[in-house]
Structure formats: structure tokens, C-alpha cells
N, C-alpha and C positions, 0 to 999 in steps of 0.2 A: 776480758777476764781470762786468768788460763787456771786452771784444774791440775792437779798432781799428786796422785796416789800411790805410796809405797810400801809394800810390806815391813816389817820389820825382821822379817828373817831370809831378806836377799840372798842367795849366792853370791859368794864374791871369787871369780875366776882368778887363778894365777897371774893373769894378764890378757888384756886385749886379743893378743898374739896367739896364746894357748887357750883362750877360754874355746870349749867344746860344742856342738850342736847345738849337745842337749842342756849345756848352761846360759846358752842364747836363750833360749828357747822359754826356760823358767825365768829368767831376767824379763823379759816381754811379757808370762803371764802373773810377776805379781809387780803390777804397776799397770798404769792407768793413766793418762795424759789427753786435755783435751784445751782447746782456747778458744776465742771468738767471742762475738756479743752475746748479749743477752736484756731479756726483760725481767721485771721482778713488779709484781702486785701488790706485795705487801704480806700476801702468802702462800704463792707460786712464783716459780724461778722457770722461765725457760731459756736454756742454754743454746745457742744457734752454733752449731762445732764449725770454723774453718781450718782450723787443722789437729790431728789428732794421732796417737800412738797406733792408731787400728784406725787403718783408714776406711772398714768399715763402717764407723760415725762419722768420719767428713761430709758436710754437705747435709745431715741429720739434725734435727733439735730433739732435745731431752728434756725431761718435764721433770722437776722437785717442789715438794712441798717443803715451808719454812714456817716454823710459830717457834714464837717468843713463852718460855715458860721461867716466870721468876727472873734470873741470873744465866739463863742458856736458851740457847741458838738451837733448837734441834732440825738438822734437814734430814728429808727421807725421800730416796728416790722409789720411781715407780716402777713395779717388777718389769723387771729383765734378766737376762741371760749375763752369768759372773763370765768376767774373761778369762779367768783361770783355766774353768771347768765346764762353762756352757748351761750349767743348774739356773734357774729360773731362782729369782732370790729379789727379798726389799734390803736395802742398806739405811742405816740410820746412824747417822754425823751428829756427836753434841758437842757443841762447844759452851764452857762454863766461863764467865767472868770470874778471874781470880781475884780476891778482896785481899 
């Protein structure tokens, strides 16, 4: 499975060539990238990372919880540390079946 999280308010650098330290730098922290196997319960997800945007999770599993409510999927990981800003934070993913 692979994982891909992006802001929706990226910098977009002039170009490769010119983009700056410091637009590296916010490029890396809003985005999130992770892949490898993983187990699923029925409502627990644990993710095994072998490779990952911060290779501080390589070689790490991560643990989400998943339930089914109605027409949506909702996952909720368990507190960690945002890559942005290092804040200790829960994230909650819904996905809604469109009718």
C-alpha cells in the first residue's frame, strides 16, 4: 500500500533550478508519503513503512483505527507528532460514498 498526503496550499517554486531552501523545505513539510505492507482487523490498520518521505518512519509501523459509520470510512490515527510543526495532534480521514 502506499500513503500520500498533500496540502492544498503547496508552494509552487519558479522551477526546480530556482526554488529556494526555504521552499524545499515547506514542500517536505506539507506532504507526507509512506508505503509497505500492512494488516487490517476489521478495525485496526497497522501500516509496516518500508519506505517513506521522512525516513524517520522507515523500518516503523503505525497504528489507525477504521469504522464504518452509514455511507463513510472514517480513519483516525493515533497521537503523534505533525510533520509540519512537531505539535502532538489526532488526524481524522472521512471518506463518504457519493450516491
Amino acid at each position: 500500500m502506499l500513503v500520500l498526503v498533500l496540502r492544498d496550499d503547496r508552494p509552487r517554486p519558479a522551477s526546480i533550478e530556482k526554488a529556494t531552501p526555504e521552499q524545499q523545505a515547506a514542500l517536505f513539510r506539507s506532504m507526507l508519503a509512506y508505503g509497505g505492507t500492512y494488516k487490517f482487523d476489521g478495525t485496526r490498520i497497522e501500516h509496516h513503512i518500508d519506505i517513506s518521505w521522512n525516513e524517520l518512519w522507515t523500518g516503523t509501523t503505525v497504528i489507525r483505527d477504521v469504522r464504518k459509520e452509514g455511507d463513510k470510512i472514517i480513519y483516525t490515527t493515533h497521537p503523534a507528532p505533525l510533520s509540519g510543526d512537531g505539535k502532538m495532534s489526532v488526524t481524522t480521514l472521512i471518506w463518504e460514498k457519493v450516491k
